[in-house]
Structures are given as C-alpha cells and as structure tokens.
C-alpha positions in Angstrom: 98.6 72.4 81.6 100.6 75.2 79.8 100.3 76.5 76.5 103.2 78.5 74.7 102.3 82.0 73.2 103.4 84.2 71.8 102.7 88.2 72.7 103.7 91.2 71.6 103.9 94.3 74.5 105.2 97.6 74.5 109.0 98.0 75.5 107.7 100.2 78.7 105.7 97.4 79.3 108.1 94.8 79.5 110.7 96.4 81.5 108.0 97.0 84.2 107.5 93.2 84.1 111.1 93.0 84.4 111.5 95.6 87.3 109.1 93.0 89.6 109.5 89.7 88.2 112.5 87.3 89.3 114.5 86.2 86.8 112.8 83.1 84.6 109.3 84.2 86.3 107.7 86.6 83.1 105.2 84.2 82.9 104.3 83.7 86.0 103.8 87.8 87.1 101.7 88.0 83.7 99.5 84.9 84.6 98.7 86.5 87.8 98.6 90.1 86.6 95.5 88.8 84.4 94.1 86.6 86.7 93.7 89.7 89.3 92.5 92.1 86.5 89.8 89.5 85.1 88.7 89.1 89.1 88.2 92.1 89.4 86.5 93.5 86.3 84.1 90.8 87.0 83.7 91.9 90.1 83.3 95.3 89.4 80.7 93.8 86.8 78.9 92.3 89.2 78.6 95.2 91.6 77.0 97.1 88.8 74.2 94.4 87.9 73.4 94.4 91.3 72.9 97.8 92.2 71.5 97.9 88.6 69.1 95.5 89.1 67.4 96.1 92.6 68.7 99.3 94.6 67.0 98.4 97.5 68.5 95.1 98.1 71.9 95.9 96.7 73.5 96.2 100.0 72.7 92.5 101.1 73.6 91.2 98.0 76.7 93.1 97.2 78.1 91.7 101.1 76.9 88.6 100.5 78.9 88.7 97.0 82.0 90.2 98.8 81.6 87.3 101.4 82.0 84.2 98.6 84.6 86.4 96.8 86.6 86.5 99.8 86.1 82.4 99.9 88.1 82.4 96.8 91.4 84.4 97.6 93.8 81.9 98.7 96.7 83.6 96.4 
C-alpha cells in the first residue's frame, strides 16, 4: 500500500534525485535510498552492540549477523 506525502528537500538535493532517477520514478529512488540507509544504520548498530557487548565472541557473532543479513538482500 502507498501513502502520499508530502516532503520538503533542499534544491541540491532534488536535482541529484533527478540526475539518477528516470522520469516518473522520484519515489521510487527515495523509497530505496531510505530503505538502504535504515539497513545499514541498523546494521552498523548492531555491529556496535556486539562488539560492545562481548569482545571475545564478537567475531562469531558479527559473521553469523553478516550471514542472515546477506539472506535478506534480494534487491
């Protein structure tokens, strides 16, 4: 389901979207754009807890992280 909003961006900004996006497609480039960046702050976030958490098993669990992100990246 989609929902209308509306945004407000910086000129610069918008004429970047515009350099990469087909025509008609604004919405699409952004919905991935944020998708990707909310993957990966989580898991950057993630990384840090672990290691945070318990150093010496860090390694293990940041592959075994890596290894059900990469089960997710179908885009």
């Amino acid at each position: 389901m989609h929902q209308r909003i509306n945004i407000t961006l910086p000129k610069e900004t918008i004429q970047l979207i515009d350099r990469v996006a087909e025509k008609g497609s604004r919405s699409a480039l952004i919905d991935k754009a944020v998708r990707h960046f909310v993957q990966t702050i989580g898991r950057a976030r993630l990384r840090a807890r672990l290691k945070k958490v318990d150093p010496i098993r860090a390694v293990r669990d940041l592959q075994i992280a890596e290894e059900w992100f990469a089960l997710g990246d179908d885009d």
